[in-house]
Structure formats: C-alpha cells, structure tokens
C-alpha positions as CSV (number, residue, x, y, z in Angstrom):
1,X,0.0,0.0,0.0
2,X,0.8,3.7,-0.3
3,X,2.0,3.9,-3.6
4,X,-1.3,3.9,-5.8
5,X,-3.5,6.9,-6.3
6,X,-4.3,9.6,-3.7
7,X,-8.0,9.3,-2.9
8,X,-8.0,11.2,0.6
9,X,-10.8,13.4,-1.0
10,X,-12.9,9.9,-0.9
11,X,-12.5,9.2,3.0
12,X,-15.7,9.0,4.0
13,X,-16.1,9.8,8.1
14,X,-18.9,8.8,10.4
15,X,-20.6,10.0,14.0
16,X,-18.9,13.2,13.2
17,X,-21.5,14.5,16.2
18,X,-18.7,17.0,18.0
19,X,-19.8,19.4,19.8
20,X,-17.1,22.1,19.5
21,X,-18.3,23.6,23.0
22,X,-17.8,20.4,25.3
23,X,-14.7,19.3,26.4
24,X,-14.8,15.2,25.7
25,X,-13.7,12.8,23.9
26,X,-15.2,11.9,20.4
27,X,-15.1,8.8,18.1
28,X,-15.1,9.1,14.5
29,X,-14.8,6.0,11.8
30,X,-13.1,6.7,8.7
31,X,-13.5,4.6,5.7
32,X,-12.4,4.5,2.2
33,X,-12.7,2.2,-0.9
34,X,-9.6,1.3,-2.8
35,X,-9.0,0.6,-6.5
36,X,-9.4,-3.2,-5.7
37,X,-13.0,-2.5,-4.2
38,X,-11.6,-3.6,-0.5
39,X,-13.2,-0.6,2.0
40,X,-10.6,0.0,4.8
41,X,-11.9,1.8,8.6
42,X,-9.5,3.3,11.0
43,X,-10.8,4.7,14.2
44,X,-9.8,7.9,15.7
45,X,-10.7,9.6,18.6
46,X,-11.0,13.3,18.5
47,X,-10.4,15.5,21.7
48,X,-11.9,18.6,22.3
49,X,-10.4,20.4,25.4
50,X,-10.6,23.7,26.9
51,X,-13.5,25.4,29.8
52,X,-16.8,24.9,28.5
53,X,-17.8,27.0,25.8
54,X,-15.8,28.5,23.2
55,X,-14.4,31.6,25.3
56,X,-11.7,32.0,27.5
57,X,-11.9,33.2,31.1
58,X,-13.0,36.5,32.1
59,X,-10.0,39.1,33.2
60,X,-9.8,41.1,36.3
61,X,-8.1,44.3,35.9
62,X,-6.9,45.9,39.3
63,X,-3.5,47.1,41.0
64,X,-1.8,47.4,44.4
65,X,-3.0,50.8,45.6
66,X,-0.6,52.9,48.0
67,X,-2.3,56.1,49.5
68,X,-2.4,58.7,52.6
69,X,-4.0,57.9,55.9
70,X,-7.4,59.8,55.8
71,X,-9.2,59.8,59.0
72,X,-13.0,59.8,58.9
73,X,-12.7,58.6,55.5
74,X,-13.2,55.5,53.5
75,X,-12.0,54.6,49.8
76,X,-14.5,52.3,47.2
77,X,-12.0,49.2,46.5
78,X,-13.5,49.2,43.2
79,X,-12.3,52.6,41.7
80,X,-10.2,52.2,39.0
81,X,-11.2,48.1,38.5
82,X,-12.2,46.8,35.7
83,X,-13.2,42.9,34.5
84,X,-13.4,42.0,30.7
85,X,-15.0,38.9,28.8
86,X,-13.4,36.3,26.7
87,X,-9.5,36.8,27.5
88,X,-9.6,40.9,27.9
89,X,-11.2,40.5,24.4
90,X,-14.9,40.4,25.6
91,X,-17.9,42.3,26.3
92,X,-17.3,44.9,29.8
93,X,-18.6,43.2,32.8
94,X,-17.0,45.3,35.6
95,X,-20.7,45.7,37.2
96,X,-20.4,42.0,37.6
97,X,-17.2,42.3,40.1
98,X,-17.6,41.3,43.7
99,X,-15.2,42.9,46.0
100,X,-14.1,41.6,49.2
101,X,-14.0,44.3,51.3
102,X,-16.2,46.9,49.4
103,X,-15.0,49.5,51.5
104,X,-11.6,50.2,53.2
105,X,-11.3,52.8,56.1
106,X,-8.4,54.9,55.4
107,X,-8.5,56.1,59.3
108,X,-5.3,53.6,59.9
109,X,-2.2,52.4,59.0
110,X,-1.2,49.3,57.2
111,X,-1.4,46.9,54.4
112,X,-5.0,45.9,53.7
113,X,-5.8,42.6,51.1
114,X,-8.7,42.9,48.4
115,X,-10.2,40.3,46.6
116,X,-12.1,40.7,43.4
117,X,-14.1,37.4,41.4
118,X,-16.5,37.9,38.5
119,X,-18.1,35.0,36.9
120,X,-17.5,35.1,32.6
121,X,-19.9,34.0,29.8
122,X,-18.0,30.4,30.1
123,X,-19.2,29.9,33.8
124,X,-16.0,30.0,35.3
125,X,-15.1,32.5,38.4
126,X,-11.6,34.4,38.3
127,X,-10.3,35.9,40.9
128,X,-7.9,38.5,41.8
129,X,-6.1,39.6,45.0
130,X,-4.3,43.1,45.6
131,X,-3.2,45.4,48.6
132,X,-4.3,48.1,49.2
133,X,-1.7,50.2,51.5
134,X,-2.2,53.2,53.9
135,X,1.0,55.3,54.9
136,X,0.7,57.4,58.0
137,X,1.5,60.7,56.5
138,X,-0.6,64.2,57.1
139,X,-2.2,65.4,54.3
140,X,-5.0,65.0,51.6
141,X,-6.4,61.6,50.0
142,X,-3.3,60.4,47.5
143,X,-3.1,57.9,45.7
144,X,-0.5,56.1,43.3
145,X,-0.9,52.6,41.6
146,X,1.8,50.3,41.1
C-alpha cells in the first residue's frame, strides 16, 4: 500500500456529532474504498479540550494601591477596576465584580488585602487579589498605583 493513487478526498467519516463547546472525547470512523474495491476503517478519537464553551476566562483588571491615611474617610475598592470577557477580548462586565471588602477605612495604618471574582460567559469564576496600603502621613487623599 501507499503507492497507488491519492483518494483522501474519498475518506468518508462517520458519527462526526462533535460538539465544539464540550470538552470530551469523540469517536469518529473513517473509511475509504480502494481501486481493488476492498473498503478500509480506522478509528480515531477526537479530543476537544478547553473550559466549556468556546471563550476564555474572564479578566480582572486591578493594581496594588498605595495612598495617605485619611481619618473619617473611606476609599471604594473598586475605583479604577475593571473585569473584561473572553481573554480581555470580551464584552465589559466590571458591574459584575464582587469585591471583598467593598469598603476600606483609610483612618489607619497598614497593608489591607482585596479580593475581586467575576463569573465570565463560560461559567468560570476568576479571581484577583491586591493590597491596598495606607502610609501614616498628614495630608490629603493620595493615591498612586503600582
């Protein structure tokens, strides 16, 4: 075998039922007829992998935050978040963000840890963790991201 005609255009292929946005494992039967009229099947598996659909995970974007003590006040852990679709490629979905703590006071000192999930199109949760740090220094609300 092997050095007749090429008929690869005549490889016929059954149960080609993939579903392109399950990860699994899928069996296909190809056949094809030869010159001499003798049909020859090989069976392949076909593996479809990857998160369940055909995006990828959602992306957080957020920074470690370093700012001035501010007694009496308290900072939205949210400003300056964002969370896209698909990669960074997607649709906006920074309403979707959950922030744990929503709130920091900014009345003390120290080094304060955030966490943000969202939940993308593909039903998986990302998360991401930053700190959020609070100098003891007099003066107004600063901040600088790093």
């Amino acid at each position: 075998g092997g050095s007749g005609k090429d008929i690869t255009s005549q490889i016929v292929a059954s149960s080609l039922k993939i579903d392109l946005s399950k990860a699994g494992t899928y069996p296909v039967n190809l056949s094809v007829t030869g010159q001499n009229g003798k049909t020859v099947t090989k069976a392949i598996i076909i593996t479809i992998v990857g998160s369940t659909g055909n995006t990828s995970d959602a992306v957080i974007n957020a920074n470690n935050i370093t700012m001035d003590m501010s007694p009496g006040s308290t900072y939205n852990v949210l400003n300056g978040v964002s969370a896209f679709d698909d990669g960074g490629r997607g649709k906006d979905i920074t309403k979707n963000i959950i922030a744990t703590p929503k709130t920091l006071d900014l009345g003390k000192p120290g080094m304060f840890p955030v966490a943000f999930s969202v939940k993308g199109a593909n039903g998986n949760t990302v998360t991401k963790a930053i700190t959020i740090t609070v100098l003891e220094k007099k003066g107004g609300l600063g901040s600088t991201r790093n």
